[in-house]
N, C-alpha and C positions, 0 to 999 in steps of 0.2 A: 504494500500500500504506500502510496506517493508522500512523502512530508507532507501536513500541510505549511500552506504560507504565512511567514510570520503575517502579524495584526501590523496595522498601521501604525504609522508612530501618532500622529494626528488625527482624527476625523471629527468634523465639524459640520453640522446639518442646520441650518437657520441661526447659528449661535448669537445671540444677542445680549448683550449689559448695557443697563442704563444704572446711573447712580443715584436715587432718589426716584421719587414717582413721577416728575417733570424736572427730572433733570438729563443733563447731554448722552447721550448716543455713544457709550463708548467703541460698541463695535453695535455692529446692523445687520444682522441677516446674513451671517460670514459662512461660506462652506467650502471645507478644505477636505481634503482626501493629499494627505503626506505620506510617503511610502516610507518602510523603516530599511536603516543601512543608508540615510541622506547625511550632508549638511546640510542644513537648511539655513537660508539667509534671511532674515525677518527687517523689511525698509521702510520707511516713510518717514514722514515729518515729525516734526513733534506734535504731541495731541492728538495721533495718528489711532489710538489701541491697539500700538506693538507690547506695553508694558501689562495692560488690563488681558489683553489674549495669553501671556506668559503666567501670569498671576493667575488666568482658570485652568491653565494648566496643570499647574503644580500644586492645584487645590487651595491654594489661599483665598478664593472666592467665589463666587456663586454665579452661575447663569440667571440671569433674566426672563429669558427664552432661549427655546431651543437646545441643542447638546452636543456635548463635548465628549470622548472618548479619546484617553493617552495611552498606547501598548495596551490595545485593545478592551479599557477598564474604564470607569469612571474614575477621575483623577483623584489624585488621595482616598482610595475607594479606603483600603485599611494599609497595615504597617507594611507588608510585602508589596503593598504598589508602591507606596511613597519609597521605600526603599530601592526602587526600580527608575528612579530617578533623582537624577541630581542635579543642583539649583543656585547658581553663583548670581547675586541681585546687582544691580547697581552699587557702582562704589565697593563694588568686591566687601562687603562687611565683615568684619571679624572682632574679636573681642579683646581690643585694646590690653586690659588689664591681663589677660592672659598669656601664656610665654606660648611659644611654638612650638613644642612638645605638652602642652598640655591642649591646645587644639586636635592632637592628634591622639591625645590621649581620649578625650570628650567625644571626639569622630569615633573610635573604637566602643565605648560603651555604648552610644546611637541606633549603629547603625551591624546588624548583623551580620551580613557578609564583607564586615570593613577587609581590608587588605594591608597589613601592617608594613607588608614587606616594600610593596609599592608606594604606601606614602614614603617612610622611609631613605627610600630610593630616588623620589622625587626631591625630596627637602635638599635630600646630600647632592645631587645636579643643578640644583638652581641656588646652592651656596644657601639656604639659610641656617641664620643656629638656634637649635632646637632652646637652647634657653634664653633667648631673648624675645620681650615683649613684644606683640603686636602691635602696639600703639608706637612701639620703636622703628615699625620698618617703614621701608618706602613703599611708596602706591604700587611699584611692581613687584614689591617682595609681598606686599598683602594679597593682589593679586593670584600672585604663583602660589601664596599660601589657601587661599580661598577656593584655587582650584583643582588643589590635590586633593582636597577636606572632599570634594565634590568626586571626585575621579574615585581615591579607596575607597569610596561606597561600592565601586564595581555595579555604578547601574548601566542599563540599557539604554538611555536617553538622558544628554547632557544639556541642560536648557542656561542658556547666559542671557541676560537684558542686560545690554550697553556695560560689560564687562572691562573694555579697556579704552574706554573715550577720554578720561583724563589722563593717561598714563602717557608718556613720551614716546616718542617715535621706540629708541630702542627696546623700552620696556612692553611697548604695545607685539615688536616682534616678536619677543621672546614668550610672550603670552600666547600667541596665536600659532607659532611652534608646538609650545607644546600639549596646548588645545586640540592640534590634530595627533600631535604624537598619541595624548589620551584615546582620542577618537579610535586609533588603529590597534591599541595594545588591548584594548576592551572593547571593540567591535560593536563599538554603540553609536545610535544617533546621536546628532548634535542640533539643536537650533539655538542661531545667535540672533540677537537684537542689535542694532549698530546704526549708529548714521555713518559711520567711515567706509564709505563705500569702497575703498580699496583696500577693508579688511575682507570684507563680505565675496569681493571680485577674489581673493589670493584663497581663500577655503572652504566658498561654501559652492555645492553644485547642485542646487538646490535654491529658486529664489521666492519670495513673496514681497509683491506688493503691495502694501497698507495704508490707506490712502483713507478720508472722509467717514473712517471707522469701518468701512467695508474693506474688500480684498479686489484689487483692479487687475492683476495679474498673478499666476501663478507658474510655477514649473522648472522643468529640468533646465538648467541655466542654458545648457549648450541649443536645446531645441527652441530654448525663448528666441536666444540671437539669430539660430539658422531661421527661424519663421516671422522674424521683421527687418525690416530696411533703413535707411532713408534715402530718398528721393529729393532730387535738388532739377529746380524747373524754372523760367519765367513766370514772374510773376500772376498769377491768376490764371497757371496754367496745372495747378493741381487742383481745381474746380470740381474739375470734370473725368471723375475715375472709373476703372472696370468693376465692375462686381468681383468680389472676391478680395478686396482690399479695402482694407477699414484702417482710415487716418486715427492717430493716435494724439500729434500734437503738431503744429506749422510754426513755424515762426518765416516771419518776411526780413528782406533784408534788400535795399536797392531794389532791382528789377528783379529779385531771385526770390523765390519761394522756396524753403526744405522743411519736410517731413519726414516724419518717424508714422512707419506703417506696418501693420499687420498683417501680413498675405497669405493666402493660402495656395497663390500662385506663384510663379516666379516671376518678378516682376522688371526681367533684361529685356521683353520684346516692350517694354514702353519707352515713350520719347522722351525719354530724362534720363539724369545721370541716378543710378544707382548704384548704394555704396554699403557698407556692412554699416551695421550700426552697434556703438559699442553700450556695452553694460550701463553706461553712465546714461549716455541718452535714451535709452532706453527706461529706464525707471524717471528719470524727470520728467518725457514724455505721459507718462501714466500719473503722475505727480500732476503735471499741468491739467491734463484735463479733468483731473478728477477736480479741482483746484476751481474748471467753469472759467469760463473769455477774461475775468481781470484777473488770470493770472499771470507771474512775471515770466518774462519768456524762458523755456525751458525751466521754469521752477523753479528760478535761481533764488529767490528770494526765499524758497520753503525749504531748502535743503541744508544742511552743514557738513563742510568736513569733505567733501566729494573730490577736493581741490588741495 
């Protein structure tokens, strides 16, 4: 008899949160189907519900409508799910007052399938010392320590909201190193949160769009970019398209028109220049419209960090 197929890492059917009884929209009617074995890259703006969809995921709060299923469960169904997942928040948090061997000490009574050997092993590669404080280290020594805590859980699914946005260029590498290195030693999914879009571009293959509290795009990164373009044309000369191409976002410029499009076709037999379009323009293009005609061209104004 055949395996069966692992459960998704994600599924999402109408999922809706609002905060209060007339209060904002955090997410709308969101459905997602995530395959497990992804990185998944989680984008948008700020105000966007990349934090609020992370946050029902890992069970710290409640649906409004609709539902959510993580590795095939309701999220923090009991202690063997939550243990099936692990949860680095913004600001990498950790407990000041406490040394770095006793983080690891506190990780081991938690969490029942910890792995002593592998934090261990982690602390002693990224140089820290087990008896100094937390409140003693730097943003990427908290960091690396935050996400070891996370990793010797030996879960299935590593979930990060905006993990390494304050950290510096070098410490952001070293983070996202060994972010995948975790990924591959434990054969787990990952979803990152991030506005640095050239975190997201360097390890996730796996992208979501998050936009207006809904979801404007989803998918394998590689088939997003083979199945859009841009299109560069005289002016008010992308008016007028074939079926089977759905404009995503224009911007004008002198006598020149370019777009970011959607095809289903190939779209080399049309009378324009067409050219790949890269990951960046791609998500601002989906940004902009979601965004509605005043917004700034290519999104620039709703984006951080892409630069």
């Amino acid at each position: 008899m055949p395996n069966a197929d692992p459960p998704l890492t994600l599924h999402a059917d109408g999922l809706t949160k609002q905060y209060g009884r007339r209060g904002r929209l955090a997410l709308n009617d969101v459905h997602l189907d995530i395959p497990s074995g992804r990185v998944i890259g989680l984008v948008g703006p700020n105000g966007a519900g990349k934090s609020t969809l992370l946050h029902l995921a890992c069970g710290l709060t409640e649906p409004t409508a609709g539902s959510l299923t993580v590795l095939g469960a309701r999220p923090a169904a009991d202690a063997s799910h939550l243990a099936r997942v692990g949860f680095v928040a913004q600001n990498t948090p950790v407990y000041g007052t406490l040394s770095v061997a006793e983080h690891l000490k506190l990780g081991s009574k938690m969490n029942p399938a910890w792995d002593p050997a592998l934090a261990q092993r982690r602390i002693s590669q990224v140089g820290l010392n087990p008896a100094q404080k937390a409140g003693q280290l730097s943003g990427g020594q908290r960091a690396q320590l935050a996400l070891t805590i996370a990793a010797a859980k030996r879960p299935e699914l590593l979930i990060f909201d905006e993990p390494a946005a304050a950290l510096d260029p070098l410490a952001r590498k070293g983070f996202l190193q060994n972010l995948m290195e975790f990924v591959l030693e434990l054969g787990a999914s990952a979803i990152l949160s991030s506005h640095l879009l050239g975190d997201i571009e360097q390890v996730c293959d796996y992208i979501i769009v998050l936009c207006d509290a809904r979801v404007q795009v989803a998918g394998d990164t590689r088939d997003l970019l083979a199945g859009h373009a841009r299109l560069v044309a005289p002016r008010g000369g992308l008016d007028r398209l074939p079926a089977g191409i759905d404009v995503i976002s224009v911007e004008h410029s002198g006598q020149h028109s370019t777009a970011v499009v959607r095809t289903s076709v190939h779209p080399s037999s049309l009378p324009f220049q067409v050219e790949p379009v890269s990951l960046e323009e791609l998500v601002l293009g989906y940004m902009t419209r979601a965004a509605g005609p005043s917004a700034a061209p290519a999104g620039a104004a709703a984006w951080e960090g892409t630069r």
